[in-house]
PDB file of N, CA, C and O in Angstrom:
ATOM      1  N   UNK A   1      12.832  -2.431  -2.664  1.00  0.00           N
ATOM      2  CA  UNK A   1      11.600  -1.678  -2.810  1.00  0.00           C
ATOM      3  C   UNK A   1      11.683  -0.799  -4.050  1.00  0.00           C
ATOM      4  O   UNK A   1      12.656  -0.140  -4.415  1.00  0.00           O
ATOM      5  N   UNK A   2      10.466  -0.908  -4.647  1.00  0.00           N
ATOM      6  CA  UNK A   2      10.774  -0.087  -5.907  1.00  0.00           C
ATOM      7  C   UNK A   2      10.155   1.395  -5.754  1.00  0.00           C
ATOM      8  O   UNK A   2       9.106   1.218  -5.135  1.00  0.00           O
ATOM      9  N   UNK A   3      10.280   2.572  -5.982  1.00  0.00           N
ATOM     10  CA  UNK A   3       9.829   4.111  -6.263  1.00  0.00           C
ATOM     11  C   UNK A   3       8.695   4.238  -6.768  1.00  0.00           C
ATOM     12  O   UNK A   3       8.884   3.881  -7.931  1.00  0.00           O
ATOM     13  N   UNK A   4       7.244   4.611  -6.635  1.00  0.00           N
ATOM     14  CA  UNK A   4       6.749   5.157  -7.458  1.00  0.00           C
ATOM     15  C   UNK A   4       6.921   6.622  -8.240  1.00  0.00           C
ATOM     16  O   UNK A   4       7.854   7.407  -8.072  1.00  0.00           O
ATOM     17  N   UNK A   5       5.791   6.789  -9.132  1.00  0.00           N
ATOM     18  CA  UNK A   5       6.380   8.308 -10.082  1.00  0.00           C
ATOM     19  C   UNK A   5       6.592   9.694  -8.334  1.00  0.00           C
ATOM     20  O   UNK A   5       7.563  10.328  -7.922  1.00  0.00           O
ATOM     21  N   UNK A   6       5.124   9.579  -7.838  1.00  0.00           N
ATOM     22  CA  UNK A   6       5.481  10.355  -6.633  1.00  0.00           C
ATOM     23  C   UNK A   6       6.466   9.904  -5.912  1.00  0.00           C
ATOM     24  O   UNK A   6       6.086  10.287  -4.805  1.00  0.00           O
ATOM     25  N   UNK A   7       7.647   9.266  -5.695  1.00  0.00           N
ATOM     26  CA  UNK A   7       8.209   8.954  -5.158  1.00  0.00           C
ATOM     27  C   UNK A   7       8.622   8.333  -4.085  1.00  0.00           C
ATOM     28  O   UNK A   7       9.721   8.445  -3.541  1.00  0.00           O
ATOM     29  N   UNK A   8       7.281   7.339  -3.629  1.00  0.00           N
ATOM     30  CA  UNK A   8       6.737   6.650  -2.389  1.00  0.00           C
ATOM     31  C   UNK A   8       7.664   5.754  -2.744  1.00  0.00           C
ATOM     32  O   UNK A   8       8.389   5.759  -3.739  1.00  0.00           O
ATOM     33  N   UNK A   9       7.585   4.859  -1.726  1.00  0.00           N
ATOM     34  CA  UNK A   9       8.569   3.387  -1.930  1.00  0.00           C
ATOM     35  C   UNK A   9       6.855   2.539  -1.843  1.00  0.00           C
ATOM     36  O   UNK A   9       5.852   2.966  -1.271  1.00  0.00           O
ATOM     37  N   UNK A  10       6.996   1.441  -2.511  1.00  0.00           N
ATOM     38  CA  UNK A  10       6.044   0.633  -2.844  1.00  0.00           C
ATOM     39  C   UNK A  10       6.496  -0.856  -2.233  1.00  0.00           C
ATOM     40  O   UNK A  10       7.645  -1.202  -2.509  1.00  0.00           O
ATOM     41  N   UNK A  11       5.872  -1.556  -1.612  1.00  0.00           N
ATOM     42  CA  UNK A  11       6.935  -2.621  -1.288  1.00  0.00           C
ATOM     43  C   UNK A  11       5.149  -3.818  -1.464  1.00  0.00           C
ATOM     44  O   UNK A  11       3.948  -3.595  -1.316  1.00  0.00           O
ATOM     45  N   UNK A  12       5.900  -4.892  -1.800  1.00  0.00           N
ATOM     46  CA  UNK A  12       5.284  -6.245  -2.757  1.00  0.00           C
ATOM     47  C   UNK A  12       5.371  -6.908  -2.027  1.00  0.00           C
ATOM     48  O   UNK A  12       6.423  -6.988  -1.393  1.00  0.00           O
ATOM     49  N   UNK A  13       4.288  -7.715  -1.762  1.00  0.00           N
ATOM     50  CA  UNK A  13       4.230  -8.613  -0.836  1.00  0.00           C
ATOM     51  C   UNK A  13       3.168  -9.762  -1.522  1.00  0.00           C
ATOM     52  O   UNK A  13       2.198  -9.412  -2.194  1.00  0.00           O
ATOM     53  N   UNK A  14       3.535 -11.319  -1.221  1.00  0.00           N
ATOM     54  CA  UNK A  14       2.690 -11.846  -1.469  1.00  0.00           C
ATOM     55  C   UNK A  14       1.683 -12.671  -0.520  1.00  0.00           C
ATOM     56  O   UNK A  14       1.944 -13.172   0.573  1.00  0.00           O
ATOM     57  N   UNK A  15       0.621 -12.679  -1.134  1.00  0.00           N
ATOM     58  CA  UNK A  15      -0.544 -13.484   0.360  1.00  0.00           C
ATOM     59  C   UNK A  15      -1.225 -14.653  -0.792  1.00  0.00           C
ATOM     60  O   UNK A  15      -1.067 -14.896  -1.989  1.00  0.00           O
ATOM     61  N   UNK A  16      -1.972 -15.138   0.215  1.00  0.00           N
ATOM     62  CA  UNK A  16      -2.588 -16.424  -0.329  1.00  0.00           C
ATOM     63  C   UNK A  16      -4.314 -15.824  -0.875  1.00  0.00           C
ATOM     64  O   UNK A  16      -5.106 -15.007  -0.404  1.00  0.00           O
ATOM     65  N   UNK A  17      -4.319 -16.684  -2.025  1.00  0.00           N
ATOM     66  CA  UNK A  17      -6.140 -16.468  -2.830  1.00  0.00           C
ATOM     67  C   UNK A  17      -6.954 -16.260  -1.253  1.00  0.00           C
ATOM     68  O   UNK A  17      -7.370 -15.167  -0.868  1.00  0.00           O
ATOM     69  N   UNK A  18      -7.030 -17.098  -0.738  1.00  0.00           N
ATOM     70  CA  UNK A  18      -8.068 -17.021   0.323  1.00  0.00           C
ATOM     71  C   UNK A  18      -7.738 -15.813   1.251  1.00  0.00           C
ATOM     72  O   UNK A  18      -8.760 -15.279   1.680  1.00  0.00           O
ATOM     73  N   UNK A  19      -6.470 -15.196   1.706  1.00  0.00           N
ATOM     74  CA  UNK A  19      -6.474 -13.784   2.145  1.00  0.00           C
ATOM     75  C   UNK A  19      -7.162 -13.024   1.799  1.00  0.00           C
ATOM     76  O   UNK A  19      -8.160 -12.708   2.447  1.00  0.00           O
ATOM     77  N   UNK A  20      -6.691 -12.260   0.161  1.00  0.00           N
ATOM     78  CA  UNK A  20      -7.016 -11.430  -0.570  1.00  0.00           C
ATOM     79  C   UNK A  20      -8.431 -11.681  -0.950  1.00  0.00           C
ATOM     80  O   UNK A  20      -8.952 -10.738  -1.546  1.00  0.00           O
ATOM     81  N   UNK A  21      -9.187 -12.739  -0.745  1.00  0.00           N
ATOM     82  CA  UNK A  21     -10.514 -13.000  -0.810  1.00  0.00           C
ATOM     83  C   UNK A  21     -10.942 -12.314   0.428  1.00  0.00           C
ATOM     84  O   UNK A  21     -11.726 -11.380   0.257  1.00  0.00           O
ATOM     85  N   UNK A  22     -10.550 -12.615   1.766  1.00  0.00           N
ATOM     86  CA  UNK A  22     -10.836 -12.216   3.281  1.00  0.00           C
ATOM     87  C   UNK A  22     -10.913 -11.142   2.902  1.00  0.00           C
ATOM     88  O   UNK A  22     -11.913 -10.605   3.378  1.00  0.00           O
ATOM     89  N   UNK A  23     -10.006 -10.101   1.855  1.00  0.00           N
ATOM     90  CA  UNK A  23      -9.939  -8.950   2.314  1.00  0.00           C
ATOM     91  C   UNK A  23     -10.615  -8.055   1.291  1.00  0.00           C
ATOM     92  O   UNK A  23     -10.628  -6.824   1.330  1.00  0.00           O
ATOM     93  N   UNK A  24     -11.153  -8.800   0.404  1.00  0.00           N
ATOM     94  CA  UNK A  24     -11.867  -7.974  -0.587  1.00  0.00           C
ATOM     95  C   UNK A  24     -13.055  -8.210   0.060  1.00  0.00           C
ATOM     96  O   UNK A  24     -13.582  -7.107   0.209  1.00  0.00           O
ATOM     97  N   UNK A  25     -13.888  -9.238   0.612  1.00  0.00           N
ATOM     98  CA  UNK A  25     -15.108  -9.138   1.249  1.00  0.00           C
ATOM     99  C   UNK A  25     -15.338  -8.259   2.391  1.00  0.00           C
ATOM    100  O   UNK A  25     -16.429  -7.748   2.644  1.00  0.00           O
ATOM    101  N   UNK A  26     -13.838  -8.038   3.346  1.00  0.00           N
ATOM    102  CA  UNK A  26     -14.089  -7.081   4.233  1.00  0.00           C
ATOM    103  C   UNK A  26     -14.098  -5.516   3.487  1.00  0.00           C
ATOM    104  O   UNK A  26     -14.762  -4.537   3.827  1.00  0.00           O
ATOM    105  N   UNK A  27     -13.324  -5.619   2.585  1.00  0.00           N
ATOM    106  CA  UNK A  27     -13.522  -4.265   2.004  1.00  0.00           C
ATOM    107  C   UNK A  27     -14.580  -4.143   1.505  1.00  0.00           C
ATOM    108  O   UNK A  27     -15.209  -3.126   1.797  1.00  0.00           O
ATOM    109  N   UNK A  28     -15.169  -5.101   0.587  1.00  0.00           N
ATOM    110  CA  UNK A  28     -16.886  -4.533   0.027  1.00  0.00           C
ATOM    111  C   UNK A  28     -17.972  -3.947   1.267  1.00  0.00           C
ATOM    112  O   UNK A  28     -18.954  -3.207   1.204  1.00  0.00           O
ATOM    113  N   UNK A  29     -17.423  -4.519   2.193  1.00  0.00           N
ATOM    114  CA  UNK A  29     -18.188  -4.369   3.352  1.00  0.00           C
ATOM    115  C   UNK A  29     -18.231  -3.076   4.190  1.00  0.00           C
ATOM    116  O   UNK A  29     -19.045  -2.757   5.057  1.00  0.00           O
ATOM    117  N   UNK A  30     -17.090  -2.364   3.695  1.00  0.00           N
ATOM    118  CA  UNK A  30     -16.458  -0.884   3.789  1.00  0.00           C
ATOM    119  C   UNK A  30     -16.791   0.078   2.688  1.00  0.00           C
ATOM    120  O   UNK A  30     -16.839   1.304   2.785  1.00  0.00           O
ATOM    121  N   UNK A  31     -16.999  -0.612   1.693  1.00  0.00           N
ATOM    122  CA  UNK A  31     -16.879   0.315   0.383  1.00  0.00           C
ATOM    123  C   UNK A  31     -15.491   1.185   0.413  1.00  0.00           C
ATOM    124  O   UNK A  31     -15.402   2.355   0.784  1.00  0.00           O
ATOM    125  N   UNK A  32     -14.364   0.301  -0.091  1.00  0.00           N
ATOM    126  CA  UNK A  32     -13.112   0.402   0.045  1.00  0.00           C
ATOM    127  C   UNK A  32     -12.287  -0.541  -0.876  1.00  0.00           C
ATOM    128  O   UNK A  32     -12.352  -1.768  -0.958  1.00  0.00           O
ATOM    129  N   UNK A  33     -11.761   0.042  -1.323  1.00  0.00           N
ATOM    130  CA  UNK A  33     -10.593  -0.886  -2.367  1.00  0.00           C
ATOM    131  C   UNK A  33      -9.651  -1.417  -1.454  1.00  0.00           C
ATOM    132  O   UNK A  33      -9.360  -0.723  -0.479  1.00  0.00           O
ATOM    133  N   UNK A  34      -9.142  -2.485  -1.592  1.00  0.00           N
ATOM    134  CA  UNK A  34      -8.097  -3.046  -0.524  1.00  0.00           C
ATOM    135  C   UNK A  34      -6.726  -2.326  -0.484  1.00  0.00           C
ATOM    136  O   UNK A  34      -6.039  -2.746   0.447  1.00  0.00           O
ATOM    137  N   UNK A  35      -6.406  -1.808  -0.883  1.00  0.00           N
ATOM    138  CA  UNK A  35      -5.216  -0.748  -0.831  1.00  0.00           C
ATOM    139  C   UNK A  35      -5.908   0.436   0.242  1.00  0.00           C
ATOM    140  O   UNK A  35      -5.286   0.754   1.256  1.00  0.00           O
ATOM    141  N   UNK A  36      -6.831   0.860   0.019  1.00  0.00           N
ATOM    142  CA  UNK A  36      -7.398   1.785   1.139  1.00  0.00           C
ATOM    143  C   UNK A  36      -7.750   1.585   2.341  1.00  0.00           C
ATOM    144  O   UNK A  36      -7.826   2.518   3.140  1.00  0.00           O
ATOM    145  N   UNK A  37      -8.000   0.432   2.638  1.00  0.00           N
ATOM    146  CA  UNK A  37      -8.139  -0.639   3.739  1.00  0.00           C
ATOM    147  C   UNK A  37      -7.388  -0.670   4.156  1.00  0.00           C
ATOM    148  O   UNK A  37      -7.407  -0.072   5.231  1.00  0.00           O
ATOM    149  N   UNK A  38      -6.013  -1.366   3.760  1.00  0.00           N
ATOM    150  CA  UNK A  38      -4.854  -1.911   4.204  1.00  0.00           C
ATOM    151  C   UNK A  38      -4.348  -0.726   4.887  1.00  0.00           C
ATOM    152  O   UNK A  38      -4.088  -0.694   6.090  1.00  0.00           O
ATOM    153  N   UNK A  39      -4.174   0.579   3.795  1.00  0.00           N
ATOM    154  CA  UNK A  39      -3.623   1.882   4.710  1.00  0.00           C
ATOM    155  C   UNK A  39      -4.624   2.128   5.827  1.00  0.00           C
ATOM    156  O   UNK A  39      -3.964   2.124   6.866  1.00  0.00           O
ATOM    157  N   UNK A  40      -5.576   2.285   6.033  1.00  0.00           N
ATOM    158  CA  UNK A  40      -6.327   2.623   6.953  1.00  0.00           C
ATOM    159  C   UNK A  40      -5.806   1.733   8.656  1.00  0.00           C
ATOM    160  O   UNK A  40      -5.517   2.101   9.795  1.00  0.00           O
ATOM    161  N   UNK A  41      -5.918   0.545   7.977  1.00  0.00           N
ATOM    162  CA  UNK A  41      -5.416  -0.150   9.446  1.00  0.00           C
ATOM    163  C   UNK A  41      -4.168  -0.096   9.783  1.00  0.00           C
ATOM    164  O   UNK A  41      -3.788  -0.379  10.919  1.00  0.00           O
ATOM    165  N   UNK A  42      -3.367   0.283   8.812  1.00  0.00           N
ATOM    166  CA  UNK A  42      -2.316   0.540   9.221  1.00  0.00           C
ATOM    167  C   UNK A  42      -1.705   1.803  10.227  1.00  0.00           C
ATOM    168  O   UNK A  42      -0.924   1.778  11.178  1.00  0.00           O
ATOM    169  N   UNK A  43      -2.638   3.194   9.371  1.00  0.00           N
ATOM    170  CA  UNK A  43      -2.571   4.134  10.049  1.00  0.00           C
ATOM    171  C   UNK A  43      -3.685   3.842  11.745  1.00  0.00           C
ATOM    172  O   UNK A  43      -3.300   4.300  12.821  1.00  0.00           O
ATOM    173  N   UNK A  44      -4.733   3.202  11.637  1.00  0.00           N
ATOM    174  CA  UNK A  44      -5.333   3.081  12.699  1.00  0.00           C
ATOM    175  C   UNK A  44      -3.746   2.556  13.630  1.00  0.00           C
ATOM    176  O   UNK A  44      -2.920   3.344  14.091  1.00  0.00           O
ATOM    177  N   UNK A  45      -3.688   1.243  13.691  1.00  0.00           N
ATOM    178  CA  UNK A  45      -2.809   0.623  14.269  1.00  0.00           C
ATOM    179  C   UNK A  45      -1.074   1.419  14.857  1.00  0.00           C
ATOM    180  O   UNK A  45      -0.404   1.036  15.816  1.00  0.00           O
ATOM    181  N   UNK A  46      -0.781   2.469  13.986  1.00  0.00           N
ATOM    182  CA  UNK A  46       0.270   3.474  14.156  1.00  0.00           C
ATOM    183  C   UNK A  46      -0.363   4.191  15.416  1.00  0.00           C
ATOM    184  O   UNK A  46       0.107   3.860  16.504  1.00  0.00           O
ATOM    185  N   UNK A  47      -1.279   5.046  15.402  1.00  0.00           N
ATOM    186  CA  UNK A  47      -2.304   5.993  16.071  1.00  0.00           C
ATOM    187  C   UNK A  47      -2.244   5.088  17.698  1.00  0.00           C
ATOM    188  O   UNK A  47      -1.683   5.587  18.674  1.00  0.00           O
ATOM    189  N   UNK A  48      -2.856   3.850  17.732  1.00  0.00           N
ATOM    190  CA  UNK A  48      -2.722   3.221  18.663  1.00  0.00           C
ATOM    191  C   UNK A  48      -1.673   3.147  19.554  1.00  0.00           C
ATOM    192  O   UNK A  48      -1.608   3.647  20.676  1.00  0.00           O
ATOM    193  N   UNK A  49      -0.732   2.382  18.876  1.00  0.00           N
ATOM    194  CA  UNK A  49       0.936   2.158  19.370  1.00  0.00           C
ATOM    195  C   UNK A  49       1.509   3.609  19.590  1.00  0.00           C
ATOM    196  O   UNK A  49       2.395   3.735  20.436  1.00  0.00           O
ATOM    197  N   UNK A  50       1.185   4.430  19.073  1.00  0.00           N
ATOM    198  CA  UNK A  50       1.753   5.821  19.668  1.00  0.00           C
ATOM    199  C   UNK A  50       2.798   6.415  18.622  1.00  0.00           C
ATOM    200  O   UNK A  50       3.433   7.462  18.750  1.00  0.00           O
ATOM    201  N   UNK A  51       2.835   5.586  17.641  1.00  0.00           N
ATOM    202  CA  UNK A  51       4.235   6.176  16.682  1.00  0.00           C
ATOM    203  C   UNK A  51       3.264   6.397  15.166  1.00  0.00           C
ATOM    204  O   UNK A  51       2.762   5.668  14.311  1.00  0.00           O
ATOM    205  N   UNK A  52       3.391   8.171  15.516  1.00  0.00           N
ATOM    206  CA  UNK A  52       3.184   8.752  14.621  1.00  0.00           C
ATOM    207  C   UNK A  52       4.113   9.718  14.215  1.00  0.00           C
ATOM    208  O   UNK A  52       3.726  10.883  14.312  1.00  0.00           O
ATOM    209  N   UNK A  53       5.464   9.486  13.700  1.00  0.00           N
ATOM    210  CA  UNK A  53       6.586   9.827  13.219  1.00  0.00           C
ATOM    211  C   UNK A  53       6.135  10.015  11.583  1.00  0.00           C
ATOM    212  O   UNK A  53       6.468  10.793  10.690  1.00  0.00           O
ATOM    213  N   UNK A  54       5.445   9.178  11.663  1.00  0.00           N
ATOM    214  CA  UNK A  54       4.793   9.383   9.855  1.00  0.00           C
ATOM    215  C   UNK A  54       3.559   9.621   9.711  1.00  0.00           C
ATOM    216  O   UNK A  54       2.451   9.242  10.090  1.00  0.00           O
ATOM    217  N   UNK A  55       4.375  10.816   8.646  1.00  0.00           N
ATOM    218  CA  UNK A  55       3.322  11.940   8.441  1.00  0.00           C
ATOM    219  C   UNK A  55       1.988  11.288   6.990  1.00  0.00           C
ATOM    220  O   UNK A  55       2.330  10.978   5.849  1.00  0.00           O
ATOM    221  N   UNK A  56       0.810  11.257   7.431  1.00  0.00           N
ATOM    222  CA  UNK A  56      -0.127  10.837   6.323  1.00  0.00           C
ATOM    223  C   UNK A  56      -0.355  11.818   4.991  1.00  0.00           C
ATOM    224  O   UNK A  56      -1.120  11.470   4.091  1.00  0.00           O
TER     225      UNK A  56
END
């Protein structure tokens, strides 16, 4: 995982054209950049499961 300047860990992942298509249409549909999306469900999905050890 590489560091950003704030010092987050950034981690790379790759998906297929037709994902990142899925997920830019669900995001237009949000008015949301897919990076904001992605965190969002993620934090939704944390909230759910009960592990909120990490702090937003």
């Amino acid at each position: 995982m590489k560091k950003q300047a704030n010092g987050k860990k950034v981690i790379n992942a790759c998906i297929s054209e037709d994902e990142y298509n899925f997920l830019k249409k669900v995001c237009e549909r949000h008015s949301m950049t897919v990076t904001m999306y992605l965190r969002n469900l993620i934090r939704t999905e944390m909230k759910k499961s009960g592990d909120l050890s990490h702090k937003f």
